[in-house]
MOPAC internal coordinates of N, CA, C and O (Angstrom, degrees):
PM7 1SCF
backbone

  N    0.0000 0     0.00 0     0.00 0    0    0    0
  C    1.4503 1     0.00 0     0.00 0    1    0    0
  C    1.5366 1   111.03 1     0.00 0    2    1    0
  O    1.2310 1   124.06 1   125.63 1    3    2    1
  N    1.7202 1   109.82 1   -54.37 1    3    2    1
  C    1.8301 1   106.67 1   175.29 1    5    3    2
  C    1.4794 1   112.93 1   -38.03 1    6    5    3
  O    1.2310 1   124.43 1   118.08 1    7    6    5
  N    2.1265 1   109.11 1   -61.92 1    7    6    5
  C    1.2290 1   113.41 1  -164.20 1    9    7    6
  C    1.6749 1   106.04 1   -67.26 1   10    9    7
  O    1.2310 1   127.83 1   143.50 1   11   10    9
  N    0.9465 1   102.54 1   -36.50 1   11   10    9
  C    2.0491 1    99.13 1  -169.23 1   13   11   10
  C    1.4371 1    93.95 1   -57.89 1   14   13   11
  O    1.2310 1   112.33 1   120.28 1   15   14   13
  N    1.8577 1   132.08 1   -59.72 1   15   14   13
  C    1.4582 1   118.88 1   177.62 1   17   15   14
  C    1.7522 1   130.24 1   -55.90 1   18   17   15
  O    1.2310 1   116.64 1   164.16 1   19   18   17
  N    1.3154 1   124.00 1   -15.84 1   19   18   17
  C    0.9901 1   133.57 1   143.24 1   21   19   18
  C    1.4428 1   125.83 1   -30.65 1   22   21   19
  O    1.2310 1   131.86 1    98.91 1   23   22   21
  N    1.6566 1    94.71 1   -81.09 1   23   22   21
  C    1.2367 1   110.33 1   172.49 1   25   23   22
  C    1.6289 1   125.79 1   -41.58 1   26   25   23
  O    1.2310 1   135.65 1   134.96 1   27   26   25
  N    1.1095 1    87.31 1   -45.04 1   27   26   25
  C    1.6338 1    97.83 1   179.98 1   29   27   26
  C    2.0150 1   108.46 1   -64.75 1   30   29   27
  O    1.2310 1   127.07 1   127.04 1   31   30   29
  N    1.7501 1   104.01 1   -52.96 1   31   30   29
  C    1.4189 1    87.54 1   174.72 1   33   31   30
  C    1.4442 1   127.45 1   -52.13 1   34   33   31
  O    1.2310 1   117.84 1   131.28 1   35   34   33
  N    1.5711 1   121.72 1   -48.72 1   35   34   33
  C    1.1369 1   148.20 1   173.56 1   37   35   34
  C    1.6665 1   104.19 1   -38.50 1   38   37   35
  O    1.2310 1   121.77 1   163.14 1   39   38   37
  N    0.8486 1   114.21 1   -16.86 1   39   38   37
  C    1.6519 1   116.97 1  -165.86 1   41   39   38
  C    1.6454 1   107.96 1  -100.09 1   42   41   39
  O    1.2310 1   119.27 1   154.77 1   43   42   41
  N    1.0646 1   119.01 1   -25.23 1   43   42   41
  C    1.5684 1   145.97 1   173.29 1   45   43   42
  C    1.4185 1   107.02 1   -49.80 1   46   45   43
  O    1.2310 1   125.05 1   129.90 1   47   46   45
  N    1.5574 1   107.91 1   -50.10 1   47   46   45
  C    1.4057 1   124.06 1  -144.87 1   49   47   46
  C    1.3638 1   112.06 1   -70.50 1   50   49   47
  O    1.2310 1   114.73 1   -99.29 1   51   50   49
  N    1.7438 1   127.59 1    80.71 1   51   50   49
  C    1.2641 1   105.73 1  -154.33 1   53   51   50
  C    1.4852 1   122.59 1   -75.89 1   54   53   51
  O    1.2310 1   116.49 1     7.42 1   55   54   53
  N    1.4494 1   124.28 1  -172.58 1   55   54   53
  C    1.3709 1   135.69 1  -168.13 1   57   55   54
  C    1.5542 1   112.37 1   -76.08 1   58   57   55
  O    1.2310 1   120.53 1   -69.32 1   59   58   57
  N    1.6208 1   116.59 1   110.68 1   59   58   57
  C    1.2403 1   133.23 1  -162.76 1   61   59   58
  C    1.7537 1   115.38 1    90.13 1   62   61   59
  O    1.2310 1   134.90 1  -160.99 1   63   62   61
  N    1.4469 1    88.78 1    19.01 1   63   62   61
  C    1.4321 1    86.50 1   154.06 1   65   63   62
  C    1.5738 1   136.59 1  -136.86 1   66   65   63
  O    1.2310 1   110.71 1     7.13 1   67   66   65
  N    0.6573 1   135.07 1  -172.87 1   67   66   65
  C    1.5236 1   122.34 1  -178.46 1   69   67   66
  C    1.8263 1   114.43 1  -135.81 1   70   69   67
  O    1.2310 1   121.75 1   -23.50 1   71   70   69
  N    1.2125 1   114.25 1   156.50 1   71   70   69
  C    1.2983 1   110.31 1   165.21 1   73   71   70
  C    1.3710 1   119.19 1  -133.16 1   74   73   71
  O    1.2310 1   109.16 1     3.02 1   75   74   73
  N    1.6742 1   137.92 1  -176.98 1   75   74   73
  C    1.2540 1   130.05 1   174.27 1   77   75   74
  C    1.8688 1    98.55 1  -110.40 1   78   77   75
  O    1.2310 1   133.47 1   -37.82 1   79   78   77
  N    1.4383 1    91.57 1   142.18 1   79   78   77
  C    1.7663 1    98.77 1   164.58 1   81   79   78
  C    1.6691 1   108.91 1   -45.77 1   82   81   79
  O    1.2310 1   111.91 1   149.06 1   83   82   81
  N    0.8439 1   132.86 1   -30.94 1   83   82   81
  C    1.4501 1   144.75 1  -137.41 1   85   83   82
  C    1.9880 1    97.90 1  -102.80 1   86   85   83
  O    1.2310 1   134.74 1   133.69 1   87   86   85
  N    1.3641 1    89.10 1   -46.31 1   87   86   85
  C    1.6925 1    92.13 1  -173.86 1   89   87   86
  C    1.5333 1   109.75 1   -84.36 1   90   89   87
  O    1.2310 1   119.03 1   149.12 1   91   90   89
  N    1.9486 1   119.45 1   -30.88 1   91   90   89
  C    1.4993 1   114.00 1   155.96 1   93   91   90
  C    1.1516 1   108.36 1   -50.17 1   94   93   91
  O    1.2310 1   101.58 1   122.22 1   95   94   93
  N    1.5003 1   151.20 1   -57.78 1   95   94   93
  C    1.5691 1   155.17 1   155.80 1   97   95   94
  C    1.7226 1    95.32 1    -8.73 1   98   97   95
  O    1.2310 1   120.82 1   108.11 1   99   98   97
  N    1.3850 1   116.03 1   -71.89 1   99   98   97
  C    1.4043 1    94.28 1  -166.73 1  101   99   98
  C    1.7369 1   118.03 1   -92.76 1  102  101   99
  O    1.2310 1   124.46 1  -168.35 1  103  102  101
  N    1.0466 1   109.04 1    11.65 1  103  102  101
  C    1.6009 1   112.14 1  -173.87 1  105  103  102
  C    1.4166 1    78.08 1   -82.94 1  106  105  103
  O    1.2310 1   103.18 1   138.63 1  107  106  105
  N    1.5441 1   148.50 1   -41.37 1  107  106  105
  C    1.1459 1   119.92 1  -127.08 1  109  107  106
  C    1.3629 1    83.04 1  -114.53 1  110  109  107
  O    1.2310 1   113.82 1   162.98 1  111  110  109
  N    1.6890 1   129.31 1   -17.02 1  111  110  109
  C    1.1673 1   107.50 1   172.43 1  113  111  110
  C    1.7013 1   110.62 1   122.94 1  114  113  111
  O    1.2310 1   123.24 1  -158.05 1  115  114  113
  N    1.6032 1   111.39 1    21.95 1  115  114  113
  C    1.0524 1   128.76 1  -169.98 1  117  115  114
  C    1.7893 1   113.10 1  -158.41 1  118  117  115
  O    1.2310 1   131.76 1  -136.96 1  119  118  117
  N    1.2281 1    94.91 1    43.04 1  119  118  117
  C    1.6777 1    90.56 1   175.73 1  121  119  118
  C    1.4343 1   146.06 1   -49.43 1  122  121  119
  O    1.2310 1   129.81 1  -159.89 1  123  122  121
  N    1.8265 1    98.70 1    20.11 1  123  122  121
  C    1.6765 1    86.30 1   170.25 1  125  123  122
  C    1.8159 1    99.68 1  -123.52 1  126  125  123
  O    1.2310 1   127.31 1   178.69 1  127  126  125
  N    0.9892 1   103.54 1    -1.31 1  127  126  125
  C    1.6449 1   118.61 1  -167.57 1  129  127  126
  C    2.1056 1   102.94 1   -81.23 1  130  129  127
  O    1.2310 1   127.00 1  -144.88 1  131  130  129
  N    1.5050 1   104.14 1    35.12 1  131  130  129
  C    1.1726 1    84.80 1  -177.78 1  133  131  130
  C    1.6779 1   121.09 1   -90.84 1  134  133  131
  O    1.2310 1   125.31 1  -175.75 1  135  134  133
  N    1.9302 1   107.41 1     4.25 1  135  134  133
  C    1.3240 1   115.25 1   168.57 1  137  135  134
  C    1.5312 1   105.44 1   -78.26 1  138  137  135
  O    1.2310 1   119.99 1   143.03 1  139  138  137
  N    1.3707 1   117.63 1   -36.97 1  139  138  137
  C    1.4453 1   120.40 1  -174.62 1  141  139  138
  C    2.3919 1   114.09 1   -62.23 1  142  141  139
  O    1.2310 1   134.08 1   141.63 1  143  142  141
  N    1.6101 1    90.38 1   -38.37 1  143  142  141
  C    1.5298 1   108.24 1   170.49 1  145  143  142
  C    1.8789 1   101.91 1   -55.63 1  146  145  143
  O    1.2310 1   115.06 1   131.18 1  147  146  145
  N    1.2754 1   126.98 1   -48.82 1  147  146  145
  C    1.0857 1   109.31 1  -166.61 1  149  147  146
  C    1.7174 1   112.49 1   -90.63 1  150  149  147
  O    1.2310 1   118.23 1   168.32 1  151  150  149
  N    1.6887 1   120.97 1   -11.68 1  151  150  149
  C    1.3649 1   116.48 1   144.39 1  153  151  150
  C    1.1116 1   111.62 1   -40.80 1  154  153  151
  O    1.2310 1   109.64 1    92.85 1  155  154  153
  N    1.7227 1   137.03 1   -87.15 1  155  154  153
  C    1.1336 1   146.66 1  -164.11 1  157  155  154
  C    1.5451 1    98.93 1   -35.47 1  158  157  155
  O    1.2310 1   116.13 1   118.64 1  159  158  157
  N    1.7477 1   124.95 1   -61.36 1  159  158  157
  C    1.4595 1   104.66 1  -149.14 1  161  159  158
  C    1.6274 1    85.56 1   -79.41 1  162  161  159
  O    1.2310 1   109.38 1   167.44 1  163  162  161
  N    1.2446 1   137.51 1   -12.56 1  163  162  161
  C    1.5421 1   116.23 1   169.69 1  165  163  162
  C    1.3981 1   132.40 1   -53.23 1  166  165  163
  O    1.2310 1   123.29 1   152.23 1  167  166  165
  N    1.3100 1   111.30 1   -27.77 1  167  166  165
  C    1.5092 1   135.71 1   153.56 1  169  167  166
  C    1.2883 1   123.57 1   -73.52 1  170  169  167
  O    1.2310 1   113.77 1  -160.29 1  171  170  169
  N    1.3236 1   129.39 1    19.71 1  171  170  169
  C    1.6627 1   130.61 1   179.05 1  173  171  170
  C    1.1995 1   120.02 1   -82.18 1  174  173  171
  O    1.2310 1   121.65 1   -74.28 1  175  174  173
  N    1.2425 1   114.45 1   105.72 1  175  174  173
  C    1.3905 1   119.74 1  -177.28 1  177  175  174
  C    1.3433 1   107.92 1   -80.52 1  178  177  175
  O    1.2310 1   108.29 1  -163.38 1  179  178  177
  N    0.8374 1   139.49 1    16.62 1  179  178  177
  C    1.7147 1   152.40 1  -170.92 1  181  179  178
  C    1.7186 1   134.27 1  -111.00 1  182  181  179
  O    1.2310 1   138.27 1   172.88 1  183  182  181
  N    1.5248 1    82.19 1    -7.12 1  183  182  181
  C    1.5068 1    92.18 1  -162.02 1  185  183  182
  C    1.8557 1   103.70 1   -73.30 1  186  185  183
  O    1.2310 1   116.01 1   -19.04 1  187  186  185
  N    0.9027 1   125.19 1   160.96 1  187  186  185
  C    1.7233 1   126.16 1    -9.38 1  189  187  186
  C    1.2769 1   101.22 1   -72.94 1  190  189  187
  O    1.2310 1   111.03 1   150.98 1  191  190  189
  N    1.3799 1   134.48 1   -29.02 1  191  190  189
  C    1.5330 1   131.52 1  -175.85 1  193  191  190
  C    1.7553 1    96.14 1   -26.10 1  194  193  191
  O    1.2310 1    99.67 1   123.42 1  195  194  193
  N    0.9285 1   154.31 1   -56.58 1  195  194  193
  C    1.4908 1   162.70 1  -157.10 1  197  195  194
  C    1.5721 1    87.49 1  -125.17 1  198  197  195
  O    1.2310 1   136.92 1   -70.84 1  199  198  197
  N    1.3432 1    84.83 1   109.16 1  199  198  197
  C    1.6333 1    93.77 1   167.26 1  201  199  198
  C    1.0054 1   140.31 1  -113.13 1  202  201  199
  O    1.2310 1   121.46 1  -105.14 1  203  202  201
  N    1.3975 1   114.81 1    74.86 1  203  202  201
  C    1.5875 1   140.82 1  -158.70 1  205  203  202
  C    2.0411 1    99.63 1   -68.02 1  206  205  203
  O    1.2310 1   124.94 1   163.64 1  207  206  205
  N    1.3968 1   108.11 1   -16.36 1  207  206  205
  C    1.7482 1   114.07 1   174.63 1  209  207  206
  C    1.9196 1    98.57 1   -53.69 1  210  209  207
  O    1.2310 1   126.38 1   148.34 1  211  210  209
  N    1.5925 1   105.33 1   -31.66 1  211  210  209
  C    1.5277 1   110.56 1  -168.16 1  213  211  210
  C    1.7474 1   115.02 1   -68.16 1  214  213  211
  O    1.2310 1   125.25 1   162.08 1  215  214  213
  N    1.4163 1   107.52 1   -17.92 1  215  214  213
  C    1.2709 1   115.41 1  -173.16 1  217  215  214
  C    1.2149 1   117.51 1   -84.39 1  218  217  215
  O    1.2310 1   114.37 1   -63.97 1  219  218  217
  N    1.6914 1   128.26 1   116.03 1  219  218  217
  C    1.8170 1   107.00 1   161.15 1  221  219  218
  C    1.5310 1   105.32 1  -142.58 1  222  221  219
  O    1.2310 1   123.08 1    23.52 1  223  222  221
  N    1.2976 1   111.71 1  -156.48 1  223  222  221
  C    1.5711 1   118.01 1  -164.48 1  225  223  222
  C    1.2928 1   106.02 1   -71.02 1  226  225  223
  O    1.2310 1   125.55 1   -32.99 1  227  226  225
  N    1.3507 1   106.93 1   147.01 1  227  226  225
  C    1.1907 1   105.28 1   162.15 1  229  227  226
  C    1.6985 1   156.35 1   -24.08 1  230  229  227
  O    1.2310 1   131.29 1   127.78 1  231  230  229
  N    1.7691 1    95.81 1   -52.22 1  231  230  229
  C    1.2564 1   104.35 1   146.65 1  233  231  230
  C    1.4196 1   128.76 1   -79.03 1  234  233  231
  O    1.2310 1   113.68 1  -139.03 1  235  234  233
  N    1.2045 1   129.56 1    40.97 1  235  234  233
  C    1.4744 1   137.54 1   167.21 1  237  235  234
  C    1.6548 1    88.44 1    76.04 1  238  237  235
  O    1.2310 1   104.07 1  -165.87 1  239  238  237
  N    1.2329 1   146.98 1    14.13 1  239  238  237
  C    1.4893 1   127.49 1   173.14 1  241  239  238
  C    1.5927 1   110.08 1   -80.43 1  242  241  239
  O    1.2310 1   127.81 1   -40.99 1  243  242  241
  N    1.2460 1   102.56 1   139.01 1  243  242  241
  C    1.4359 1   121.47 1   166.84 1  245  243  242
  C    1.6689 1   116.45 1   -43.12 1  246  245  243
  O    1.2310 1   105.66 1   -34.41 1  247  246  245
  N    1.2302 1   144.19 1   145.59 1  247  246  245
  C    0.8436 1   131.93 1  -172.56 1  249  247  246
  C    1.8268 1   119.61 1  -167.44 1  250  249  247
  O    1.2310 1   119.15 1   -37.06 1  251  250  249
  N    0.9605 1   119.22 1   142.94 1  251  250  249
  C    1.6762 1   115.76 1   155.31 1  253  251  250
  C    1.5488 1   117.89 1    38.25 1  254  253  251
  O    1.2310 1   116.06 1  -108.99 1  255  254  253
  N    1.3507 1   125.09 1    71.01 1  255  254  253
  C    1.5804 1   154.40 1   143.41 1  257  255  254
  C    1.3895 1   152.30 1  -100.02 1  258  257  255
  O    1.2310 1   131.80 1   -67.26 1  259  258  257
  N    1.4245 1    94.81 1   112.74 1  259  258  257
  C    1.7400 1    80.60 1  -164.74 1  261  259  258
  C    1.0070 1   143.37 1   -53.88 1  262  261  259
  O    1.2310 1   122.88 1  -177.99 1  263  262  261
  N    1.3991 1   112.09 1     2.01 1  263  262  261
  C    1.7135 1   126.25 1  -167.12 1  265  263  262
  C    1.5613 1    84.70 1  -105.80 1  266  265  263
  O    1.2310 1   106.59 1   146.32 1  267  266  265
  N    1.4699 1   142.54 1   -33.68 1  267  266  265
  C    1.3942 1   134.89 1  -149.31 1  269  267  266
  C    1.3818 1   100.89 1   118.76 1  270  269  267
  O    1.2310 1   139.66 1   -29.12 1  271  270  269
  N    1.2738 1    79.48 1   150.88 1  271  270  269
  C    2.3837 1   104.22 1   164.90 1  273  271  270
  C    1.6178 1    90.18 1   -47.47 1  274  273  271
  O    1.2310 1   116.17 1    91.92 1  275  274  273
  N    0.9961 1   124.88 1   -88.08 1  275  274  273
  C    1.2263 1   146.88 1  -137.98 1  277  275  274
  C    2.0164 1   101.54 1   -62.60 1  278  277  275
  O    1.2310 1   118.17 1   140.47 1  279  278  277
  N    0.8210 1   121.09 1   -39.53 1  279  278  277
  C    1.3262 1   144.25 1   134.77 1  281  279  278
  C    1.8308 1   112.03 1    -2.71 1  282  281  279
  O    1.2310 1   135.98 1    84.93 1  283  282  281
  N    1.6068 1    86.66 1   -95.07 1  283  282  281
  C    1.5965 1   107.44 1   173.41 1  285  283  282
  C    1.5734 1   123.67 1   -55.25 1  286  285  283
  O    1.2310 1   115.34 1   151.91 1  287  286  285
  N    1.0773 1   126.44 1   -28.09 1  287  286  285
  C    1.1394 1   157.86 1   177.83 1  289  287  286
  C    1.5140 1   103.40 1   -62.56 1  290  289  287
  O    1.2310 1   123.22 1   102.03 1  291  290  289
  N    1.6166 1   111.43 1   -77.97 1  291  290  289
  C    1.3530 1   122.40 1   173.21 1  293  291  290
  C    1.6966 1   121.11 1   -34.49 1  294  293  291
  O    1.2310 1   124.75 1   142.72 1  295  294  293
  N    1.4281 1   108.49 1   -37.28 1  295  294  293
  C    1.5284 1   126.97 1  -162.10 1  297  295  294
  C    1.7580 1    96.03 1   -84.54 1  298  297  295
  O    1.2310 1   134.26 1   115.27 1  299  298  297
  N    1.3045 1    90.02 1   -64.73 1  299  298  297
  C    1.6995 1    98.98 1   171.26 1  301  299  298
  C    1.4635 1   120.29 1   -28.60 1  302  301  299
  O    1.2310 1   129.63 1   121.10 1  303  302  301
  N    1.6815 1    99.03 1   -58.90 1  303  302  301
  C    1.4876 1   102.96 1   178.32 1  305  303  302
  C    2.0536 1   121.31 1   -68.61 1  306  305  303
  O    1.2310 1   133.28 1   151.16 1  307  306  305
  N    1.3914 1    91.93 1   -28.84 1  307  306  305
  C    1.3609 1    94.48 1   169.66 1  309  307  306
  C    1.8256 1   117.06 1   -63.79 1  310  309  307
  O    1.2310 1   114.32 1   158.00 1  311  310  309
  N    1.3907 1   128.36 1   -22.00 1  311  310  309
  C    1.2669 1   139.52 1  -173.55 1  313  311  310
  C    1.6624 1    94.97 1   -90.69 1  314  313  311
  O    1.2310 1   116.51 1   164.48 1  315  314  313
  N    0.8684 1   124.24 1   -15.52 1  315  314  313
  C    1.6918 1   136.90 1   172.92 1  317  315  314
  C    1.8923 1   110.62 1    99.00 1  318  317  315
  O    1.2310 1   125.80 1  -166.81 1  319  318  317
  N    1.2283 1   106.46 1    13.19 1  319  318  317
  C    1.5179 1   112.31 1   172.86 1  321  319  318
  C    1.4392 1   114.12 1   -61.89 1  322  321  319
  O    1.2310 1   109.92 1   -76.66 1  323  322  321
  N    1.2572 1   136.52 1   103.34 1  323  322  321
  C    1.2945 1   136.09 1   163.27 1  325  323  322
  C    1.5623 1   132.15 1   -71.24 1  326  325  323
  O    1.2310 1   128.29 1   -62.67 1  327  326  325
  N    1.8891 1   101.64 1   117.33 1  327  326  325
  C    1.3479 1   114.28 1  -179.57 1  329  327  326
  C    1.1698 1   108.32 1  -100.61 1  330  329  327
  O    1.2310 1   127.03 1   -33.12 1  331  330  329
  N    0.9587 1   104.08 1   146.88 1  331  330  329
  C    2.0456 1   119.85 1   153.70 1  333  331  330
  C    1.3460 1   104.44 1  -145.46 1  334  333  331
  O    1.2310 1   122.45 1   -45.93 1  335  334  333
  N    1.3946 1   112.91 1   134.07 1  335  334  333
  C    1.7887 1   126.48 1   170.90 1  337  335  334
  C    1.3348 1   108.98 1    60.98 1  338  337  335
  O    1.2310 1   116.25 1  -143.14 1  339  338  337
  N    1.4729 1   124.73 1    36.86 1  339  338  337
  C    1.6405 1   134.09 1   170.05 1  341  339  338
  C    1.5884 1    86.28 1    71.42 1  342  341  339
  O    1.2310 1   101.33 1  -147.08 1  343  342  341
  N    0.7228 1   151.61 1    32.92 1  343  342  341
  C    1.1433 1   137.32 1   123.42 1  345  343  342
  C    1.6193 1   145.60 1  -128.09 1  346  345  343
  O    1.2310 1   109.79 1   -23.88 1  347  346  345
  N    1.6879 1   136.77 1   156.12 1  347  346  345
  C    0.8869 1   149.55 1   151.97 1  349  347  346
  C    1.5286 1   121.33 1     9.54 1  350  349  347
  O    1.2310 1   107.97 1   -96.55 1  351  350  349
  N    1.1847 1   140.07 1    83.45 1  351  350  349
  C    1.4798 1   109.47 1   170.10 1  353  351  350
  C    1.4834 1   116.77 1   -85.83 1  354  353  351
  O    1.2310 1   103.51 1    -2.10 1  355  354  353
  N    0.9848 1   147.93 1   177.90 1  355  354  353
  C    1.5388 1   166.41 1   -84.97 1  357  355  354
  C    1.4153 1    82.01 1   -76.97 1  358  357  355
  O    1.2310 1   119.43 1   -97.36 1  359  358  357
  N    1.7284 1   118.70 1    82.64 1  359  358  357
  C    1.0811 1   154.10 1   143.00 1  361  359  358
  C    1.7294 1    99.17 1   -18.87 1  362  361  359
  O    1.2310 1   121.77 1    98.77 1  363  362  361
  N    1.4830 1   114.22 1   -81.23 1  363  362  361
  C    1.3296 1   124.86 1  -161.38 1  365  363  362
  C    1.5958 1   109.17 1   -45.47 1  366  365  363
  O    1.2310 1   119.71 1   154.51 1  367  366  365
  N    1.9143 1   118.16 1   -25.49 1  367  366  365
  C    1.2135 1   109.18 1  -155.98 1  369  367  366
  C    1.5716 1   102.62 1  -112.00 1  370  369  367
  O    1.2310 1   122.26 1  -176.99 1  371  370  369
  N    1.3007 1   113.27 1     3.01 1  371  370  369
  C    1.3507 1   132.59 1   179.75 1  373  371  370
  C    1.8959 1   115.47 1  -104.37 1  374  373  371
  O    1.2310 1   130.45 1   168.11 1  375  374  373
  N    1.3432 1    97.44 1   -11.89 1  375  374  373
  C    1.9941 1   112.72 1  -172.31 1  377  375  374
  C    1.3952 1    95.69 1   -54.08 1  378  377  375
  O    1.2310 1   120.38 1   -33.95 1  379  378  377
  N    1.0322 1   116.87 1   146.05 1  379  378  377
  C    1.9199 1   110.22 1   152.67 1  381  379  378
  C    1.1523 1   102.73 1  -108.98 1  382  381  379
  O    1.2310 1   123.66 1   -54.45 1  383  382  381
  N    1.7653 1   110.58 1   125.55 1  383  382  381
  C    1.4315 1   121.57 1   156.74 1  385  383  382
  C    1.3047 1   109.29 1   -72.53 1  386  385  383
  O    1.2310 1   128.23 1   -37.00 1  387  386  385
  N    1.6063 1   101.76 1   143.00 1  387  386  385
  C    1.5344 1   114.70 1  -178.34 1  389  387  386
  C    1.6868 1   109.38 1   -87.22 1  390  389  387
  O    1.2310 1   119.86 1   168.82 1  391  390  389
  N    1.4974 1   117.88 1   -11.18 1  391  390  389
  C    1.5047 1   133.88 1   177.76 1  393  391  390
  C    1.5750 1   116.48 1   -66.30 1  394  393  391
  O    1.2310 1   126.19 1   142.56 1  395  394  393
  N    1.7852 1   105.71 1   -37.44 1  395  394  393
  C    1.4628 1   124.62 1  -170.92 1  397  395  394
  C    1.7323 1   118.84 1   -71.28 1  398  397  395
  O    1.2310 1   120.10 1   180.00 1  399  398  397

């Protein structure tokens, strides 16, 4: 039930945007479980259909992929998300609100 609602938020997240482990945690209704959110999408058998590449830390850092950092990063940048130093730049203008 956790991982399938995950999955399901994670799936929302459209292309060129990003989300935090932390905010799937509370979309789904469990806001402290956002270490447990990035177990689950580590286990996604779905990808890219579910694009758990869209998820990272809070502070815009790169994070936790099964292919590698460098990996997620690549994909990210292909969706037009801009990294420097494993992480996110202008985080705030790249977030997806779940309200919009």
């Amino acid at each position: 039930m956790f991982t399938k609602a995950v999955l399901e938020a994670t799936r929302k997240v459209p292309r060129g945007r990003i989300t935090t482990y932390g905010e799937i945690a509370r979309i789904i209704g469990r806001p402290k479980a956002g270490r447990a959110v990035g177990n689950a999408l580590n286990k996604n058998p779905y990808a890219p259909i579910i694009p758990c590449h869209r998820v990272v830390k809070a502070d815009g850092k790169i994070s936790g992929f099964n292919k590698g950092v460098k990996a997620k990063i690549r994909i990210l940048e292909i969706e037009g998300i801009k990294v420097e130093k494993n992480k996110v730049v202008n985080l705030k203008k790249v977030i997806y609100h779940w309200d919009s």
